[in-house]
N, C-alpha and C positions, 0 to 999 in steps of 0.2 A: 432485335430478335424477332422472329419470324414464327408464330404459335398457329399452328392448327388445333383446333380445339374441337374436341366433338360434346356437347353438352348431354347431361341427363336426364334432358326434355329440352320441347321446344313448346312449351306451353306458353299461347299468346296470352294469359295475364301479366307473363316476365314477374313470377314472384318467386323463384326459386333458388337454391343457391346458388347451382351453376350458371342463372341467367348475370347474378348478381356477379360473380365471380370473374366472368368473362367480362362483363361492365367494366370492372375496374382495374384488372390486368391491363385492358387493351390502352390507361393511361400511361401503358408503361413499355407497351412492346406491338409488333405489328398482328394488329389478331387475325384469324381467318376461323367464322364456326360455321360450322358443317349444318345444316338447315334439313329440315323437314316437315312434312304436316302430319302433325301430331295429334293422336284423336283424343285428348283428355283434352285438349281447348274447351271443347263444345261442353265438358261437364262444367267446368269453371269458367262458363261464361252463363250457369244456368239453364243451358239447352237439354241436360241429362244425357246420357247413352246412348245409342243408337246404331243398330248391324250396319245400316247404310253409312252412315259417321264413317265406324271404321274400317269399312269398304272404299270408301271415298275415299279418309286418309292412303291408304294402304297402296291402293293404286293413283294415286298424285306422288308417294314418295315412290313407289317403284319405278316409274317410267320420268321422275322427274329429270329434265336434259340437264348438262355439265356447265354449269358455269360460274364465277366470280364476280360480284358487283361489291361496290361502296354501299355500305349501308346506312339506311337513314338514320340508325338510331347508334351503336358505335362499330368501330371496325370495316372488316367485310362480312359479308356472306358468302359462304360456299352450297351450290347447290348440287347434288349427285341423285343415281341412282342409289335410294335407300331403303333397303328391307326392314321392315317394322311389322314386328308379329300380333301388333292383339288382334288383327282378325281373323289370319290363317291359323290363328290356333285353338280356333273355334272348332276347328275345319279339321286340322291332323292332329291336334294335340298341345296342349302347350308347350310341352318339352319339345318335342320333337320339333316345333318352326321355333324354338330358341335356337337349337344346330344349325339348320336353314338360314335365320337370320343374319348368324356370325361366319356363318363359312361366306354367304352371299357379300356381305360390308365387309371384312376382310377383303376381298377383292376390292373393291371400291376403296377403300383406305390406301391400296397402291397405289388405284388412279390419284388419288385426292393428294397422295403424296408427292407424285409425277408433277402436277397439274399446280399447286402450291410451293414448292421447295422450299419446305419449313424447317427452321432450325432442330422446333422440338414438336412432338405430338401430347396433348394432355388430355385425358379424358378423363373427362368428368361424369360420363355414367361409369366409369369403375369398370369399365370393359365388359358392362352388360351386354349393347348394342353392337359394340366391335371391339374384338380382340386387336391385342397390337400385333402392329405388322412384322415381315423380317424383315424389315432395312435397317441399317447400320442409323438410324437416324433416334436420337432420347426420346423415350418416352416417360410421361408421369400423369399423374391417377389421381380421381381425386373418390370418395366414397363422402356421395351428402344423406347417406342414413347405414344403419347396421343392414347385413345383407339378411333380407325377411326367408328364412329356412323355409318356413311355415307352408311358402309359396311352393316349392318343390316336392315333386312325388318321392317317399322315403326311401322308394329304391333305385333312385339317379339322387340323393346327397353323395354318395359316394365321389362319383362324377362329378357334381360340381364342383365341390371343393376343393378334389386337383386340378377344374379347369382356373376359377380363381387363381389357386395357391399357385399355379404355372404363368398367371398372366400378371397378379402382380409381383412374383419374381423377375419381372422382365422388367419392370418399371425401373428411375432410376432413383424413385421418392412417389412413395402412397403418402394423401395427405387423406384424412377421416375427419368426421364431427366433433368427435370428444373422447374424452380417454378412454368413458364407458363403454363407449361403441368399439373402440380400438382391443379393450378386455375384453370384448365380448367376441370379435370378431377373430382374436387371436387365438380362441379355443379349436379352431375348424381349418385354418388358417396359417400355413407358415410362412409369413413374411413380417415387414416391418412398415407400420404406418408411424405419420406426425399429425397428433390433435389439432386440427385446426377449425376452430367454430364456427358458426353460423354467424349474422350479423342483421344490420339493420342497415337503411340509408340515415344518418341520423339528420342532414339538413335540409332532406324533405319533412321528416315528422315534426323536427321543433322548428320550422319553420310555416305551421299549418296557422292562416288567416283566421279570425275572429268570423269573417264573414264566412267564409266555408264552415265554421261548428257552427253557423246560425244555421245554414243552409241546411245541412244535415239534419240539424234539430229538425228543423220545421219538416221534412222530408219523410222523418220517418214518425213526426207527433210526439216528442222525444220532450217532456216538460220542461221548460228551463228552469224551475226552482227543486227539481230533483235531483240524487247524489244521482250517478250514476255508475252501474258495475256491467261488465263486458263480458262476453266468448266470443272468439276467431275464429272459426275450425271446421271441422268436417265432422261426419255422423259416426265417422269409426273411432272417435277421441271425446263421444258426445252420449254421458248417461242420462237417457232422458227420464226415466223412474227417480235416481236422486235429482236430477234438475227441479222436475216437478216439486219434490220434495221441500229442498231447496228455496225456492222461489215463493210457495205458498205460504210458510212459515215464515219467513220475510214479509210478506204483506202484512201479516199482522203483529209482526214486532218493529219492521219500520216500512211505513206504506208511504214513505216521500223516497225511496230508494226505485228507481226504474231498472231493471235487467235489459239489455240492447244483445241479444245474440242474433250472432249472422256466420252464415253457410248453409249447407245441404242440410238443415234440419228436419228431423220432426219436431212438429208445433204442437200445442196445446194450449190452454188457453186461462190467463189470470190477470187481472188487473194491473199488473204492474209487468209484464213484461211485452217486449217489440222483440216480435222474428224479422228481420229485414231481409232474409235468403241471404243469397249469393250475391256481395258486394264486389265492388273495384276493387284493384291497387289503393287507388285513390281515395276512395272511400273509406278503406279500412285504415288508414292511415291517419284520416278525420277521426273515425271510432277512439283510437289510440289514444287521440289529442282532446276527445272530450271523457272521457273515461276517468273515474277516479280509482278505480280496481279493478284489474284486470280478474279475470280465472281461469281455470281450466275445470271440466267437469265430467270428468272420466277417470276413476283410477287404472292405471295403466301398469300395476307395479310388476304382474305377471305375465306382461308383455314385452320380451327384451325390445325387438324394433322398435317399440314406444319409448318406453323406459329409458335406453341405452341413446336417443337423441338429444339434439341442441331446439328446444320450441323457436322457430323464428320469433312466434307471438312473444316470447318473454323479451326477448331483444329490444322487439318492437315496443313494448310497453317504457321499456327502460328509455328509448330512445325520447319519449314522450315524456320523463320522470313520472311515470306511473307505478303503484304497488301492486301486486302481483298473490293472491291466495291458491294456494296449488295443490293438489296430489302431488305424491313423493315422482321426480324426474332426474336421476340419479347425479347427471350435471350439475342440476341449481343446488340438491341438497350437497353435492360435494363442496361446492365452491362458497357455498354460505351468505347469497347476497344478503344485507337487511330488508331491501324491498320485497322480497319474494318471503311470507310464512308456507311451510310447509303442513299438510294436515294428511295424515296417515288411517284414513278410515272415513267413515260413510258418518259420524257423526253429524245430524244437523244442529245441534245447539252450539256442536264445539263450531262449526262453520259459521252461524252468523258471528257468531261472540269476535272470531277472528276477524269476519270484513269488518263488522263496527270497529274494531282496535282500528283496523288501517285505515278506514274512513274519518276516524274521530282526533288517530294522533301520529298516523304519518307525515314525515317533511323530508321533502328531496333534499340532499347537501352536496356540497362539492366533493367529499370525500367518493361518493356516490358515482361521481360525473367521471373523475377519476379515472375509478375502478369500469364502470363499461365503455369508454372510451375506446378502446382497445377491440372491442366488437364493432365499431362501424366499417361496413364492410371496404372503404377502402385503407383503412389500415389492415384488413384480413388478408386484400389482395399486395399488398404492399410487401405482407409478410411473405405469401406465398413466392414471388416475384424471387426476394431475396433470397427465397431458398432455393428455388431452382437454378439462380445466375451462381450461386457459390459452388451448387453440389455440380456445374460445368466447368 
């Protein structure tokens, strides 16, 4: 089978799901993804935002020339002409170079079709970037978050949701994050998605050397007779008032615990914690595997886009048999892991009392291993695969 795939980024740290997704389809079918320079690189490589960034991108993906190559890393790459709005919509409007974008890659999705003669088209930005085409040729969809409403001016919702509702009618299988996002997305929405989760790689993370969690330690000054407790994330998932909180009261009920958060944080400053920024892939992958408790430190519960997700990080943690102290994430609380406590409020006594519990008397078991087995993302792709060859 013959896939053209258009993903829902091409961000060079390759950590998202449709990077993952696309990984491990192409074990099973001939991939072809649609390529472009994407200006969120430069945030998640540390370099922060910038007009010129997404001026550069903007005109590299517009004028980039047509071609196919074998790619180093899997599959092909396909290179086109592609319209990508975050700059011009500095400029006319955000809405407005969203119509631009999609009228302009609609065209280009014919060439790409011409040019490829691919069984089936799958997009995995969910027909943000390109609407599906008219050829007689299958198309399917994949949705790696709730669609952010928030994002749109209130008086083009209307508009969007019949452009949606018209485009994944055309699909011939919407696949989504989680149920939650699936309920959620079906309020605005009339089609039909299949939950399909997020994942992890898992035989990169439990396969992390003794010597790379030295290395790491020593890198970021990270004690080695210290418990240690994590954050992943970014600043819009990141309360740093409870952090603060958080964190100081822990120094002084157990000051042999180090806090290790990394991403686009803001910092502040206690003894027992390490801001490391913006890590790898690869790095955070080490964090995972020396980490004894994961967190999360944002309650998120009146945010659906949040809310209504699959945390890669929880995956990841699992992948590493790590435990997990959370605000309410409507998946984990559905689903009931034991690794994961749930904590429903800004409490900090009830929050230490809970890491100590998981620090003092959690044990990974096989029942455990089990149950997220099922999340590595090539059993995800494996699953996707089989739904699309059956529903042909």
């Amino acid at each position: 089978m013959r896939v053209l795939y258009i993903p829902a980024d091409n961000i060079s740290a390759n950590f998202s799901r449709s990077y993952h997704i696309a990984k491990n389809l192409s074990l099973h079918c001939d991939l072809f993804r649609v390529m472009w320079k994407d200006n969120r690189s430069a945030f998640w490589q540390g370099e922060g935002e910038s007009t010129f960034n997404s001026l550069n991108c903007f005109l590299k993906s517009l004028f980039q020339k047509t071609s196919v190559k074998k790619s180093h890393d899997f599959g092909h790459e396909v290179y086109a002409s592609v319209f990508i709005s975050a700059f011009i919509g500095r400029i006319i409007g955000k809405y407005t170079s969203l119509r631009l974008m999609r009228n302009y890659n609609s065209r280009t999705l014919n060439k790409l079709i011409k040019l490829v003669n691919p069984d089936i088209v799958f997009h995995a930005d969910g027909y943000f970037f390109f609407p599906a085409s008219n050829s007689s040729i299958p198309h399917f969809s994949d949705l790696q978050d709730d669609i952010n409403w928030n994002n749109i001016p209130e008086k083009k919702l209307i508009e969007a949701r019949e452009y949606y509702t018209t485009q994944f009618n055309l699909s011939k299988l919407n696949f989504i994050v989680s149920e939650s996002a699936k309920q959620s997305i079906c309020k605005y929405i009339q089609s039909d998605f299949i939950p399909i989760s997020n994942g992890a790689d898992f035989s990169i993370i439990s396969s992390i050397s003794e010597e790379k969690k030295r290395e790491f330690k020593e890198k970021y000054s990270i004690p080695n007779t210290n418990k240690i407790v994590s954050y992943i994330g970014g600043e819009h998932k990141f309360d740093k008032s409870f952090t603060k909180k958080l964190i100081r009261q822990a120094y002084k009920e157990m000051p042999r615990l180090t806090f290790v958060l990394a991403g686009n944080l803001p910092t502040f400053e206690s003894p027992n914690v390490i801001f490391t920024g913006i890590i790898s892939n690869n790095e955070a992958n080490v964090l995972y595997a020396i980490s004894d408790v994961g967190l999360t430190l944002k309650n998120t519960k009146n945010n659906d886009f949040i809310y209504n997700s699959v945390p890669l990080k929880f995956i990841q943690y699992a992948a590493a048999k790590k435990p997990i102290v959370s605000f309410p994430i409507k998946w984990s609380v559905n689903s009931n892991f034991s690794n994961i406590t749930h904590i429903d409020s800004e409490n900090i006594n009830e929050w230490i009392q809970k890491i100590t519990l998981m620090l003092n008397t959690f044990k990974w078991n096989d029942e455990l291993t089990v149950i997220w087995e099922k999340y590595d993302w090539k059993n995800i792709a494996n699953t996707i695969y089989n739904e699309i060859e059956s529903s042909l």
